[in-house]
mmCIF file of the C-alpha atoms, coordinates in Angstrom:
data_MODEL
# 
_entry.id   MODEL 
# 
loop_
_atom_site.group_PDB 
_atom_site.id 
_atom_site.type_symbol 
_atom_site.label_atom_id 
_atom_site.label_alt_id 
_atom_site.label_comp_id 
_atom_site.label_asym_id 
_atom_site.label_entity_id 
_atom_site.label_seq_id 
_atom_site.pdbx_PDB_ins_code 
_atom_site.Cartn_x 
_atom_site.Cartn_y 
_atom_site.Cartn_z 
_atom_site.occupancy 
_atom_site.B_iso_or_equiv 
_atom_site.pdbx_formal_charge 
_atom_site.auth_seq_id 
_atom_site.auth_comp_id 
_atom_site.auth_asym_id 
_atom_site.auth_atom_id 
_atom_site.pdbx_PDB_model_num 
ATOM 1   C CA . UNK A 1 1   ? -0.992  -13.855 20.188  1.00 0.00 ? 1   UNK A CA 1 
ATOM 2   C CA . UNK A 1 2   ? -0.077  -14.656 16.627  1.00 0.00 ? 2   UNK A CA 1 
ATOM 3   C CA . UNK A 1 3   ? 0.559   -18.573 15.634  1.00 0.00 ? 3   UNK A CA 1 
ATOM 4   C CA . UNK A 1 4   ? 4.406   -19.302 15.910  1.00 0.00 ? 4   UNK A CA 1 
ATOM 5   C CA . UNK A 1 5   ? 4.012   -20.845 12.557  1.00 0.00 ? 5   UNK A CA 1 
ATOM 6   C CA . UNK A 1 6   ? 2.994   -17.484 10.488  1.00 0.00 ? 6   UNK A CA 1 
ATOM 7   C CA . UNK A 1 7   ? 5.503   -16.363 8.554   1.00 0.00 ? 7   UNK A CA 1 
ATOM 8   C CA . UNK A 1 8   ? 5.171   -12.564 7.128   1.00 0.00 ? 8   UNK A CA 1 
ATOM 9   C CA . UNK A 1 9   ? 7.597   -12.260 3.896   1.00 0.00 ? 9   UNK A CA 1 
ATOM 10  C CA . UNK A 1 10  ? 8.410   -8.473  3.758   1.00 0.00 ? 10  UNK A CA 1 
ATOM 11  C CA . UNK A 1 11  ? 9.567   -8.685  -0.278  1.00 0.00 ? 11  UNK A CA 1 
ATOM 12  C CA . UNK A 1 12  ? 12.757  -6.774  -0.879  1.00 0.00 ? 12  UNK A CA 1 
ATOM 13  C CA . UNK A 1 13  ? 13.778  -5.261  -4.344  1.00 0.00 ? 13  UNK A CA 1 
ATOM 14  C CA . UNK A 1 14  ? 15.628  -2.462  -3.358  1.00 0.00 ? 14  UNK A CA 1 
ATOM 15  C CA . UNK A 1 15  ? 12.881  -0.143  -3.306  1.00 0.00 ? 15  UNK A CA 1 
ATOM 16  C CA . UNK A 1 16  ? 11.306  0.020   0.098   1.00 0.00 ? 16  UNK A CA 1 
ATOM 17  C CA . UNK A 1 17  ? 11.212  0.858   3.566   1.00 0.00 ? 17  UNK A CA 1 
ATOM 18  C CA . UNK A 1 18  ? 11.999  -2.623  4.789   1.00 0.00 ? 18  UNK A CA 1 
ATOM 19  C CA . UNK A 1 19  ? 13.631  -2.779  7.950   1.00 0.00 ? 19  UNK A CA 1 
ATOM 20  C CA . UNK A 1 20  ? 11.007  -0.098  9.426   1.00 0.00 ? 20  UNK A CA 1 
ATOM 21  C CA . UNK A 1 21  ? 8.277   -2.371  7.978   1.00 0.00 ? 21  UNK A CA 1 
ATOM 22  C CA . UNK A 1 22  ? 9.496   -5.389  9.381   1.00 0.00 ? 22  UNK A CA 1 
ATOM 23  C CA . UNK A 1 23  ? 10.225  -3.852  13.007  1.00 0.00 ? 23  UNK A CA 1 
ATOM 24  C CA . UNK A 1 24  ? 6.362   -3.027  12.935  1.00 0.00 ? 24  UNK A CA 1 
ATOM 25  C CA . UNK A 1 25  ? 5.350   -6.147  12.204  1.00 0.00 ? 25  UNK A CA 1 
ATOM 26  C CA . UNK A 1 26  ? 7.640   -7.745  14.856  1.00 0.00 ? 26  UNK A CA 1 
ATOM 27  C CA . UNK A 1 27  ? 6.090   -5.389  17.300  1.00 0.00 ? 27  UNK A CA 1 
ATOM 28  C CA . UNK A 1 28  ? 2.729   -5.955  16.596  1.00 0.00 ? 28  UNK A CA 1 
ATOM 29  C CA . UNK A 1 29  ? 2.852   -9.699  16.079  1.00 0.00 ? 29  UNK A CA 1 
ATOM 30  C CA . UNK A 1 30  ? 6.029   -10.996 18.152  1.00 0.00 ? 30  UNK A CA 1 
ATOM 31  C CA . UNK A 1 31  ? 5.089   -14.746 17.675  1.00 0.00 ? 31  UNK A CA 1 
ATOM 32  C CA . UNK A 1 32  ? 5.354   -14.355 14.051  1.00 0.00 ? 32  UNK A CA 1 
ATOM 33  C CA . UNK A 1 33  ? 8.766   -14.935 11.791  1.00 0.00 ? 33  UNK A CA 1 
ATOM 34  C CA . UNK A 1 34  ? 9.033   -11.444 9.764   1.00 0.00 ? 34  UNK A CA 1 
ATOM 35  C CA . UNK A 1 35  ? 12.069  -11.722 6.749   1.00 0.00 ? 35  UNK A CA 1 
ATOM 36  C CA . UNK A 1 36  ? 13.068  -9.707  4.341   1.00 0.00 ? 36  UNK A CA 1 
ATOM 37  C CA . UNK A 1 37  ? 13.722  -11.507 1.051   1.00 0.00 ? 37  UNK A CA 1 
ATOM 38  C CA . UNK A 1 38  ? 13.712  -11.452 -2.382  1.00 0.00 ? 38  UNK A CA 1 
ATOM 39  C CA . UNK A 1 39  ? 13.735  -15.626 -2.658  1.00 0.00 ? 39  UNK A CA 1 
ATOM 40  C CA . UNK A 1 40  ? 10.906  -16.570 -4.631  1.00 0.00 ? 40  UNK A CA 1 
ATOM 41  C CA . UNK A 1 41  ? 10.427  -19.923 -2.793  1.00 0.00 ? 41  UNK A CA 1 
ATOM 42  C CA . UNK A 1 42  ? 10.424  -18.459 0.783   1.00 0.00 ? 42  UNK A CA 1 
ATOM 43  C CA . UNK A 1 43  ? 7.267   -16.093 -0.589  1.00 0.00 ? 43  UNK A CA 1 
ATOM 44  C CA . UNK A 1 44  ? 5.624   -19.074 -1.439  1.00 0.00 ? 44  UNK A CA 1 
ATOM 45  C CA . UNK A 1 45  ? 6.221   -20.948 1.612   1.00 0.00 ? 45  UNK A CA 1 
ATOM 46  C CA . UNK A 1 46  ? 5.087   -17.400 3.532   1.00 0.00 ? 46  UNK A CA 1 
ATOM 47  C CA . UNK A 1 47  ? 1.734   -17.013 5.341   1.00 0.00 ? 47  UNK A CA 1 
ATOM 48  C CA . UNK A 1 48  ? 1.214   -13.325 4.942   1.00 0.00 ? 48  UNK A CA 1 
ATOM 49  C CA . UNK A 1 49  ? 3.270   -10.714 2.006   1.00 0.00 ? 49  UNK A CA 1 
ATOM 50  C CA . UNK A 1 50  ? 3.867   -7.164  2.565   1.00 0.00 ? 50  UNK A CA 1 
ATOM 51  C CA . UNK A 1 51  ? 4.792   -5.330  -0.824  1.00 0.00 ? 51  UNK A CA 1 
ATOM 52  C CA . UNK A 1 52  ? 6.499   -2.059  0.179   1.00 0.00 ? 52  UNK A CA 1 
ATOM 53  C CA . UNK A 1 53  ? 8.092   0.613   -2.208  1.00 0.00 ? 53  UNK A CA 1 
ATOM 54  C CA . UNK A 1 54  ? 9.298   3.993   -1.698  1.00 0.00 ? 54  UNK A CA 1 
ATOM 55  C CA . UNK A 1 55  ? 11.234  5.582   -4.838  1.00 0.00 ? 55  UNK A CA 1 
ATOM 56  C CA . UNK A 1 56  ? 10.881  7.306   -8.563  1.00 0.00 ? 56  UNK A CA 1 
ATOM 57  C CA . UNK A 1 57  ? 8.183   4.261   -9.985  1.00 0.00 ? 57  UNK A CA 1 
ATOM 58  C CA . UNK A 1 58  ? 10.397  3.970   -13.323 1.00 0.00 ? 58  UNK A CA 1 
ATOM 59  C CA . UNK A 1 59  ? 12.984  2.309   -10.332 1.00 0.00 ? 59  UNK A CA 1 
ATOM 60  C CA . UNK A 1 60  ? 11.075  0.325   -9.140  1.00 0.00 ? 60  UNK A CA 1 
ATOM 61  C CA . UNK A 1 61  ? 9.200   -1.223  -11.920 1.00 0.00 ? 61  UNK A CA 1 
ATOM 62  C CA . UNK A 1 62  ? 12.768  -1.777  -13.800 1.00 0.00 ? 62  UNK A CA 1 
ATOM 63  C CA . UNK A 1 63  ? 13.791  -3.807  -10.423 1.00 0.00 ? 63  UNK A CA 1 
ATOM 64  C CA . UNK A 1 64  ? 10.260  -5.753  -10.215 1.00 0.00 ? 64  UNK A CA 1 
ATOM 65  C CA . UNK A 1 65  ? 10.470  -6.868  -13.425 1.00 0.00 ? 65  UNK A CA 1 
ATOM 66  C CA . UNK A 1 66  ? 14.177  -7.777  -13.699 1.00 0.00 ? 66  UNK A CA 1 
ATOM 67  C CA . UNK A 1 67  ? 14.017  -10.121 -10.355 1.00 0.00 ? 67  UNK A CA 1 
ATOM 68  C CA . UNK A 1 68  ? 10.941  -11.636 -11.551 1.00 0.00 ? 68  UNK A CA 1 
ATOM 69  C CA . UNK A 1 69  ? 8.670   -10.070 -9.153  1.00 0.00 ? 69  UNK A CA 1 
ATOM 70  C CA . UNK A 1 70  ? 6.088   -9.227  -11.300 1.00 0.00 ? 70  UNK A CA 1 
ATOM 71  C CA . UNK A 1 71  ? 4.999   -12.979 -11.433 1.00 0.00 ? 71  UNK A CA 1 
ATOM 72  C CA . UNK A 1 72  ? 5.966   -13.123 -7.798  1.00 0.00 ? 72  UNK A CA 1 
ATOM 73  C CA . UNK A 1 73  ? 3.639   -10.528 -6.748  1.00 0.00 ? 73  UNK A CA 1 
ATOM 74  C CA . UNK A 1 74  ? 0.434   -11.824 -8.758  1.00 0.00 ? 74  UNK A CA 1 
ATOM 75  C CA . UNK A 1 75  ? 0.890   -15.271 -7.508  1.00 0.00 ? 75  UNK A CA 1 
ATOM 76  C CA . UNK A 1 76  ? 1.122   -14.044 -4.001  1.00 0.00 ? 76  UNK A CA 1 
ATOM 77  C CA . UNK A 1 77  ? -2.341  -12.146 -4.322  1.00 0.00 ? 77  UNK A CA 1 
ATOM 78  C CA . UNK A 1 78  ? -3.683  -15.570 -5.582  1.00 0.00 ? 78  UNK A CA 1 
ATOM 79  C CA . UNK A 1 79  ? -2.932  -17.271 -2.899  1.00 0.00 ? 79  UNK A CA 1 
ATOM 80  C CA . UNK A 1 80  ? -2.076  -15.690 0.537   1.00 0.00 ? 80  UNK A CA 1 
ATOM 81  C CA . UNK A 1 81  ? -3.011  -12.104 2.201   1.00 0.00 ? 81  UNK A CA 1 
ATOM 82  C CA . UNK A 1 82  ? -0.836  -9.114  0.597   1.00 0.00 ? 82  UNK A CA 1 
ATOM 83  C CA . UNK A 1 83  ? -0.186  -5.933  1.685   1.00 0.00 ? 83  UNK A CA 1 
ATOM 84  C CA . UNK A 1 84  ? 0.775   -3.112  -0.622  1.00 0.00 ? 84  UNK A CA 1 
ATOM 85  C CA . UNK A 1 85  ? 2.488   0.221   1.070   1.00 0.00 ? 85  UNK A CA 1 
ATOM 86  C CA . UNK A 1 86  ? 2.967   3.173   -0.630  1.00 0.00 ? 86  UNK A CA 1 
ATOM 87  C CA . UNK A 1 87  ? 4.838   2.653   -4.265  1.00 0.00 ? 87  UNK A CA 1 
ATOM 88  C CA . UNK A 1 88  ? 3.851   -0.860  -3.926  1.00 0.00 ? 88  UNK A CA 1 
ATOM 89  C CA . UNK A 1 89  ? -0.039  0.136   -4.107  1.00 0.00 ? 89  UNK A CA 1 
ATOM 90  C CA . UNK A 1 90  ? 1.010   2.265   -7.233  1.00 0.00 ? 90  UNK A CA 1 
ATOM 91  C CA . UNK A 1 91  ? 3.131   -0.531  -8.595  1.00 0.00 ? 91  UNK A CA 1 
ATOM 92  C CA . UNK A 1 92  ? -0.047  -2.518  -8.811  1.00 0.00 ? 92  UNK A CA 1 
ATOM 93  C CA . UNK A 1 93  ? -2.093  -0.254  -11.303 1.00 0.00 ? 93  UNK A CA 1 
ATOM 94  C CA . UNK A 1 94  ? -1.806  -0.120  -14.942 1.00 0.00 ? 94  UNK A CA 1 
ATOM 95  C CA . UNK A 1 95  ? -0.142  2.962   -15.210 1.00 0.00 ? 95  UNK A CA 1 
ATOM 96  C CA . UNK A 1 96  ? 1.581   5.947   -13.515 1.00 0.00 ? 96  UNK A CA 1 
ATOM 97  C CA . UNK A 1 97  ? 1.794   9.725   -15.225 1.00 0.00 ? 97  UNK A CA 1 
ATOM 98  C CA . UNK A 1 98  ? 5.556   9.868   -12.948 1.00 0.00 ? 98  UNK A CA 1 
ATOM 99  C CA . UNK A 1 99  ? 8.862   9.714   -15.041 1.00 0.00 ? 99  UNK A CA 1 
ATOM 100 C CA . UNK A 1 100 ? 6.753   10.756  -18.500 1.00 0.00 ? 100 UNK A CA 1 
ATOM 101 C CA . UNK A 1 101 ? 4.994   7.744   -18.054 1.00 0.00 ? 101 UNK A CA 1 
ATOM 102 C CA . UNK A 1 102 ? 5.380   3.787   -16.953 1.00 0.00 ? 102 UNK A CA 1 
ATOM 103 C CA . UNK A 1 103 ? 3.432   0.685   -16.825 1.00 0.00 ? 103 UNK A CA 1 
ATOM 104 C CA . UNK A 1 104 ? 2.391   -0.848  -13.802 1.00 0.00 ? 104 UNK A CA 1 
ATOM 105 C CA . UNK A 1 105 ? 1.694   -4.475  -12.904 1.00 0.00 ? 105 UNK A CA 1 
ATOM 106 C CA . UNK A 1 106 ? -2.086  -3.829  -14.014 1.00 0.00 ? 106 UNK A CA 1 
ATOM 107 C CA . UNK A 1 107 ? -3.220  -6.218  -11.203 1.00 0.00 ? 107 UNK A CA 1 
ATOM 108 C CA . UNK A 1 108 ? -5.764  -3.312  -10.677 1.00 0.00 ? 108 UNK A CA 1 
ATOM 109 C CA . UNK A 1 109 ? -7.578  -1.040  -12.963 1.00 0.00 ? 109 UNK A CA 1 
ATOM 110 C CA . UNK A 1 110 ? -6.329  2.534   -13.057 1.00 0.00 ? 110 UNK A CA 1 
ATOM 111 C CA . UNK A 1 111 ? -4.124  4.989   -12.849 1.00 0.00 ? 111 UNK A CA 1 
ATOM 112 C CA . UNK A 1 112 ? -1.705  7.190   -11.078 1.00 0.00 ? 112 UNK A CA 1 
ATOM 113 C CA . UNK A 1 113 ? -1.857  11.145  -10.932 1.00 0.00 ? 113 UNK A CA 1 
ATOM 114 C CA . UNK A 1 114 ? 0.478   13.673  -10.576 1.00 0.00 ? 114 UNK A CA 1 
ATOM 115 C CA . UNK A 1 115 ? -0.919  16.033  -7.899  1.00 0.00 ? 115 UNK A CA 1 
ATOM 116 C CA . UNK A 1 116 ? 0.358   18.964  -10.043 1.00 0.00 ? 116 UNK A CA 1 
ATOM 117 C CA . UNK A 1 117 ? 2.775   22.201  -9.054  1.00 0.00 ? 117 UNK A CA 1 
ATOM 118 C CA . UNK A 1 118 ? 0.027   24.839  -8.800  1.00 0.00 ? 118 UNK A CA 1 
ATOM 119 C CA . UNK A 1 119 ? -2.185  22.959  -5.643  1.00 0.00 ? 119 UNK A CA 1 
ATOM 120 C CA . UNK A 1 120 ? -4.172  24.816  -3.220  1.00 0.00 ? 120 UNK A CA 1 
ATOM 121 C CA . UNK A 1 121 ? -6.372  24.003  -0.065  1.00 0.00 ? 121 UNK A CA 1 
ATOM 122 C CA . UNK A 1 122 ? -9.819  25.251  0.528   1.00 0.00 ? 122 UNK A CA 1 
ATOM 123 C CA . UNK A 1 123 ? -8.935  28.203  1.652   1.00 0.00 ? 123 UNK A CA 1 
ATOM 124 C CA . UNK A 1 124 ? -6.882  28.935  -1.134  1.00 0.00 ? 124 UNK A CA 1 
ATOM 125 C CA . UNK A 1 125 ? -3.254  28.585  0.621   1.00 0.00 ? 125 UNK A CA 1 
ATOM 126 C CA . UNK A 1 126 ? -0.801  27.210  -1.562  1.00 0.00 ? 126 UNK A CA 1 
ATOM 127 C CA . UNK A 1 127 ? 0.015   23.402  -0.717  1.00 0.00 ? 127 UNK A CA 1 
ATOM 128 C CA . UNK A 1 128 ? 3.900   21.392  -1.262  1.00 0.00 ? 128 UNK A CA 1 
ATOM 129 C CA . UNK A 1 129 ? 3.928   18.800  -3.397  1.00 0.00 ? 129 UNK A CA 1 
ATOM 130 C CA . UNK A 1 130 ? 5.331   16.311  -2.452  1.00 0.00 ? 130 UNK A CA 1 
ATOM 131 C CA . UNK A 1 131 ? 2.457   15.757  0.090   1.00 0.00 ? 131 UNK A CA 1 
ATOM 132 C CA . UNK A 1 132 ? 4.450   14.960  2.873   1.00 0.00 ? 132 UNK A CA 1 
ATOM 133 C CA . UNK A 1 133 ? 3.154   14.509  6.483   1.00 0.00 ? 133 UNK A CA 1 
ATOM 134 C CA . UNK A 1 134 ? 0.097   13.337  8.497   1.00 0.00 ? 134 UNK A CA 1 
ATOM 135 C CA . UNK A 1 135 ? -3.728  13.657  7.194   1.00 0.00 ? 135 UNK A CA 1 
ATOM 136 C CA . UNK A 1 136 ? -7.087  12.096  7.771   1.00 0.00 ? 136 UNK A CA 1 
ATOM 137 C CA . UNK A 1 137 ? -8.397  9.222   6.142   1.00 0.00 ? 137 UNK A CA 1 
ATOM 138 C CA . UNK A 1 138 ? -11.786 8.681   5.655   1.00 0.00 ? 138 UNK A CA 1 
ATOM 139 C CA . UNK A 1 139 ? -13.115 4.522   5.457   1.00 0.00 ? 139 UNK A CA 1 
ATOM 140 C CA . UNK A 1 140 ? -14.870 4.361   2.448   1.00 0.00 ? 140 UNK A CA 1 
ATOM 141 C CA . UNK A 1 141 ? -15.863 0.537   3.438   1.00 0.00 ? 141 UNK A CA 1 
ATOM 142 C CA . UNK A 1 142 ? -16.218 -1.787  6.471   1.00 0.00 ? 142 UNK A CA 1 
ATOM 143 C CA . UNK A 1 143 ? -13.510 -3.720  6.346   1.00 0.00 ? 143 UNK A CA 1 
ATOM 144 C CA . UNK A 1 144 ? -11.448 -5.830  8.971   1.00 0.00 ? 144 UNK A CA 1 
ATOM 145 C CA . UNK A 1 145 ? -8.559  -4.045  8.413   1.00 0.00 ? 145 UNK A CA 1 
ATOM 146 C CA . UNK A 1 146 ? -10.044 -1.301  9.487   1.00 0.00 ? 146 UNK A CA 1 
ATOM 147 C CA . UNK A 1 147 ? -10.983 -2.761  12.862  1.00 0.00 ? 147 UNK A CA 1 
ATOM 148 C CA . UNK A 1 148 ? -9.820  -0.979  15.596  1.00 0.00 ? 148 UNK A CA 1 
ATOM 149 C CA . UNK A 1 149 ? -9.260  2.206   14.202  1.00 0.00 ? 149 UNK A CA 1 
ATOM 150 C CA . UNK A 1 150 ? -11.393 5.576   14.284  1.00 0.00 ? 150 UNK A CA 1 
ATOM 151 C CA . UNK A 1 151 ? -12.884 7.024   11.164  1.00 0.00 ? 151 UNK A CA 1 
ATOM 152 C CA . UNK A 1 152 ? -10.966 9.950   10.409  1.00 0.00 ? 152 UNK A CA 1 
ATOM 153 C CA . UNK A 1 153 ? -7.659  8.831   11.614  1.00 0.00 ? 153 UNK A CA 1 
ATOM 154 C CA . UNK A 1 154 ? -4.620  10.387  10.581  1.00 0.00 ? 154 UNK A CA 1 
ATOM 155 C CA . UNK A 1 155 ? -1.617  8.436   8.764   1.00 0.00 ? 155 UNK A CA 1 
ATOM 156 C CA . UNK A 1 156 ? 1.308   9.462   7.753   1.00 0.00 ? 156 UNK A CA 1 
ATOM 157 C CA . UNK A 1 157 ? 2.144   10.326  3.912   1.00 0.00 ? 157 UNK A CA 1 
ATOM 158 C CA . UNK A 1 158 ? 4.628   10.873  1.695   1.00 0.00 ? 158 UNK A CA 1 
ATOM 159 C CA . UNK A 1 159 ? 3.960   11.032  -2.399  1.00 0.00 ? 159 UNK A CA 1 
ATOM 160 C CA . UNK A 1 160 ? 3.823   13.484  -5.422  1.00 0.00 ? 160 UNK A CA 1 
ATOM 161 C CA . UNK A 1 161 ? 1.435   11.231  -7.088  1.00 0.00 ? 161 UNK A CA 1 
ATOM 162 C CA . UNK A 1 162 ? -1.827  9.054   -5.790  1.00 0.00 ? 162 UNK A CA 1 
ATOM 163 C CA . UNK A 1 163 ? -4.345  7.163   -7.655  1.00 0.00 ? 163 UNK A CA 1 
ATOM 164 C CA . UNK A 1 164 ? -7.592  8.521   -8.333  1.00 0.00 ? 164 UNK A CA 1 
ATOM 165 C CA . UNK A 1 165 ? -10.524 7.906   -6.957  1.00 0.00 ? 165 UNK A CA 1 
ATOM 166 C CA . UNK A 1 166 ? -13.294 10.346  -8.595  1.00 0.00 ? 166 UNK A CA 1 
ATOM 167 C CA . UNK A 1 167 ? -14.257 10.290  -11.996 1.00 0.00 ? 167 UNK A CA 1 
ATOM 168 C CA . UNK A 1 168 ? -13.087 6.866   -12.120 1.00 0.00 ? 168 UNK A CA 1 
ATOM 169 C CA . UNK A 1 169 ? -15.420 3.791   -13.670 1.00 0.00 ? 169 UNK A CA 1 
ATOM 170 C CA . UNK A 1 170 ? -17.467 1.284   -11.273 1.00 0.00 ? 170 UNK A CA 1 
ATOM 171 C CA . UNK A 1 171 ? -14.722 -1.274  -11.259 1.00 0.00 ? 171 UNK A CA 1 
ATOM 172 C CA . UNK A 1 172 ? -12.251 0.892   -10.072 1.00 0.00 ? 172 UNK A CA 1 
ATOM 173 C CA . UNK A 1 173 ? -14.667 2.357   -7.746  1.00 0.00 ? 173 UNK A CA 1 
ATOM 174 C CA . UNK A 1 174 ? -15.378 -0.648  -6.240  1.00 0.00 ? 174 UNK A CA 1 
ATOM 175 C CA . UNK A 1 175 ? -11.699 -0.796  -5.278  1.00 0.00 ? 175 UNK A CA 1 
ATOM 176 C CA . UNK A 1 176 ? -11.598 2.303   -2.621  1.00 0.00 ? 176 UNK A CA 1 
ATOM 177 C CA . UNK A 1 177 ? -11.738 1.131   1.218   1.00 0.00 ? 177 UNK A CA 1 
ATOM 178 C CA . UNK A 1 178 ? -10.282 4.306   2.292   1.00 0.00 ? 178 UNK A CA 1 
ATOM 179 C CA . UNK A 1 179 ? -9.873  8.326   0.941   1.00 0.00 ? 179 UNK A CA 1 
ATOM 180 C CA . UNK A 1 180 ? -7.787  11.190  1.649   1.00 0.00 ? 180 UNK A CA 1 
ATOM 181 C CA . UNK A 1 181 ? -7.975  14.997  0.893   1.00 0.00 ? 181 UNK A CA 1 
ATOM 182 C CA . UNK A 1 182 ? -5.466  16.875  -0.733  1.00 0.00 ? 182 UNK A CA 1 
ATOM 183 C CA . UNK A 1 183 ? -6.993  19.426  -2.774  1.00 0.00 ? 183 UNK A CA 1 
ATOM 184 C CA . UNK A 1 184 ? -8.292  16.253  -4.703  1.00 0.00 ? 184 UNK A CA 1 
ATOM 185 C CA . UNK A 1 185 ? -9.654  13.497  -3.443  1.00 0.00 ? 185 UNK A CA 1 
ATOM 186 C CA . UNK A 1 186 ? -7.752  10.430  -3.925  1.00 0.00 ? 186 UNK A CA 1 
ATOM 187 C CA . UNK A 1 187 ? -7.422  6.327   -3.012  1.00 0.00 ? 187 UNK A CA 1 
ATOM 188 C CA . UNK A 1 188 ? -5.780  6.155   0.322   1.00 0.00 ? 188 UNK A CA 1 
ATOM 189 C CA . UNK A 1 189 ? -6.542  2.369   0.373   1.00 0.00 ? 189 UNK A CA 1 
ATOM 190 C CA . UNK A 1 190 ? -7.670  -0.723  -1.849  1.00 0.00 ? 190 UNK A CA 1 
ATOM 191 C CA . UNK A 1 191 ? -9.329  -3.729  -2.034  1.00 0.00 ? 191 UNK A CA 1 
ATOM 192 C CA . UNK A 1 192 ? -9.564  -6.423  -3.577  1.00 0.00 ? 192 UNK A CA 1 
ATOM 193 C CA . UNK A 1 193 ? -10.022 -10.374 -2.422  1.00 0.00 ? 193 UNK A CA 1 
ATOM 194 C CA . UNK A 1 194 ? -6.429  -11.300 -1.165  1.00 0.00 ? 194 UNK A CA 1 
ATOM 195 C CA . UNK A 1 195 ? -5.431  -7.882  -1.352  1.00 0.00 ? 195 UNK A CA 1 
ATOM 196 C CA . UNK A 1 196 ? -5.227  -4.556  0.385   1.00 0.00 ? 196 UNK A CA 1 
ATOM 197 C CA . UNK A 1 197 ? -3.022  -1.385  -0.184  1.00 0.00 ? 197 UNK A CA 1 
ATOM 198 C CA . UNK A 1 198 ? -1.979  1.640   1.332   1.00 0.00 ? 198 UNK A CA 1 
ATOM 199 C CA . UNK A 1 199 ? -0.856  4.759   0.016   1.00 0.00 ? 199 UNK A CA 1 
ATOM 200 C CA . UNK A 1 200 ? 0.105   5.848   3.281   1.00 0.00 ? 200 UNK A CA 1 
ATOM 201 C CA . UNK A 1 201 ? 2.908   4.472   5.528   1.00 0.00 ? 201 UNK A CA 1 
ATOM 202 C CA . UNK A 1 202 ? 1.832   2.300   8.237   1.00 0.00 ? 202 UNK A CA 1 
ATOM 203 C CA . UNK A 1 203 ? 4.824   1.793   9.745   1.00 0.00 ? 203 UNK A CA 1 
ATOM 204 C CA . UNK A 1 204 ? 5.393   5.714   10.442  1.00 0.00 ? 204 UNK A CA 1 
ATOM 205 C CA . UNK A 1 205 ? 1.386   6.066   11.470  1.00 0.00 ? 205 UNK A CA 1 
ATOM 206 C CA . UNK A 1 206 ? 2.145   5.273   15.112  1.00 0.00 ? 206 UNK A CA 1 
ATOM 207 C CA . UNK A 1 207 ? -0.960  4.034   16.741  1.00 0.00 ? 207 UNK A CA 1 
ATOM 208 C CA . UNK A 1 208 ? -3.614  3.888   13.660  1.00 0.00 ? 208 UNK A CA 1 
ATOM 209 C CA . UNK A 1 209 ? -0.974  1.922   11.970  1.00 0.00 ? 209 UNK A CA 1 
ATOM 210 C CA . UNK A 1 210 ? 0.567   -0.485  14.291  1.00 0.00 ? 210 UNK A CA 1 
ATOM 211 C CA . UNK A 1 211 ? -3.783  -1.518  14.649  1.00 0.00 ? 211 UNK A CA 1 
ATOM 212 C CA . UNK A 1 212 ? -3.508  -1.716  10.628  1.00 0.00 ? 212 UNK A CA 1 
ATOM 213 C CA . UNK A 1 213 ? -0.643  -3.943  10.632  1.00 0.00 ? 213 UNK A CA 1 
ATOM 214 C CA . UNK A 1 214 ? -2.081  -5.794  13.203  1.00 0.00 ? 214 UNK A CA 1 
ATOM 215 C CA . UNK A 1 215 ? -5.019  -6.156  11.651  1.00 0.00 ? 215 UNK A CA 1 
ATOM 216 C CA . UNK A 1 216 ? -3.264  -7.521  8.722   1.00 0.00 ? 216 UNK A CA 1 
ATOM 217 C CA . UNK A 1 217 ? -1.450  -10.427 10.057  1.00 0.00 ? 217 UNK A CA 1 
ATOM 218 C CA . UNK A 1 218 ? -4.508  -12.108 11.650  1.00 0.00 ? 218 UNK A CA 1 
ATOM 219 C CA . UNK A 1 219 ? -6.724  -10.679 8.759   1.00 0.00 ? 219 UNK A CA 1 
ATOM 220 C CA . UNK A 1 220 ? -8.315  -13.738 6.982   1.00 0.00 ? 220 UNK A CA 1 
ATOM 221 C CA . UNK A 1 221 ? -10.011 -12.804 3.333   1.00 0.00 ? 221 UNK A CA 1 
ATOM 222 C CA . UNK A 1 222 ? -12.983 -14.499 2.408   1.00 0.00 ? 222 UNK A CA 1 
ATOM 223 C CA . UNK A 1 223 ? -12.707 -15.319 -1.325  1.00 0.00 ? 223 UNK A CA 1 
# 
C-alpha cells in the first residue's frame, strides 16, 4: 500500500479532466492524499504531479502561462515524478500546428501534428478525425511504468493532433516509450528523467490504465 505521507498534486488550470484523474488515483493508491490545486507551494510540497489537459492548446497555453505554470511545471520535472495526460504531453513540446500555430513549454523537443481531414486506414476506409476511442499501443521501451501491462494494450484516446514520432531527429527519438497507429504512426508516450507522458487517457483506459497510474505513484526515476 502506498506511504500515507505521498501526496499526488493533480495541477488544475482549467483545462483538464481533473476530478476523473484524481478518482483514479484515489482508487489505485488509497493511502495517498490526491488534490487538485493550482497553489504553487502545495506542488512543491507534493510527492508525485500529474499534468492533465483536455481543450483547444491556444486555451490552455494562455491559462499556463497567465497562472505561472509554465515555471511551475519545469520545476516540478526537476524535482519530483510528473505525469503528463493528453494536452498536457502536447503542452510540453515546442510547438503545436492546432489554432494556426502556438508555442509550447519546449521542455521537450518537437512538435505537434494535425492528423489531417483526408485520413485513411490500411485498407483504405476513411478514418474521423478527431481520433476518438480505444487503440493499441505498442512499448517502444522497458520501462517501469509499463510494468504490469501487456504489449499491445489498448487505451483510450481522444485528439485531432499527436506528436510525431517518425522522421523525427535522435533526440526526439530517444523520447518515445510507447506508439500508436492511426494511419501514421505517432508518440503515444514519453520519457524523459522525472518525466513521463501520455497522449492517451489513463483514467478512461480501465484496467491498462488504473496499472499505469499505479505504476506511477510508486514509480521512482533514477536520474
Amino acid at each position: 500500500m502506498t506511504d500515507f505521507r505521498t501526496r499526488i498534486a493533480v495541477l488544475d488550470y482549467g483545462m483538464g479532466n481533473l476530478h476523473s484523474v484524481s478518482k483514479a488515483l484515489e482508487h489505485v493508491a488509497p493511502g495517498a492524499e490526491v488534490i487538485i490545486t493550482s497553489d504553487a507551494a502545495e506542488v512543491a510540497d507534493a510527492d508525485r504531479v500529474v499534468f492533465p489537459g483536455v481543450g483547444a492548446i491556444r486555451d490552455c497555453m494562455a491559462e499556463i502561462r497567465r497562472l505561472g505554470f509554465d515555471k511551475l511545471v519545469a520545476k516540478a520535472i526537476e524535482e519530483k515524478p510528473v505525469l503528463g495526460i493528453c494536452v498536457g504531453m502536447q503542452a510540453l513540446l515546442e510547438h503545436s500546428e492546432e489554432n494556426n500555430g502556438i508555442d509550447g513549454l519546449g521542455i521537450l523537443p518537437g512538435k505537434v501534428r494535425f492528423f489531417g481531414r483526408d485520413l485513411h486506414d490500411t485498407a483504405g476506409e476513411k478514418l474521423k478525425v478527431p481520433h476518438m476511442g480505444w487503440n493499441r499501443v505498442n512499448q517502444s521501451i522497458d520501462h517501469p511504468m509499463w510494468q504490469g501491462i501487456e504489449q499491445g494494450s489498448r487505451f483510450y484516446f481522444v485528439h485531432s493532433y499527436y506528436v510525431e514520432s517518425e522522421g523525427v531527429d535522435e533526440s526526439q527519438q530517444e523520447l518515445v516509450a510507447g506508439t500508436c497507429d492511426y494511419s501514421v504512426k505517432f508518440a503515444a508516450a514519453l520519457v524523459r528523467d522525472n518525466l513521463f507522458a501520455v497522449q492517451f487517457h489513463p483514467e478512461k483506459s480501465q484496467a491498462a490504465g488504473l496499472q499505469l497510474l499505479s505504476n506511477f505513484v510508486t514509480w521512482q526515476p533514477h536520474c
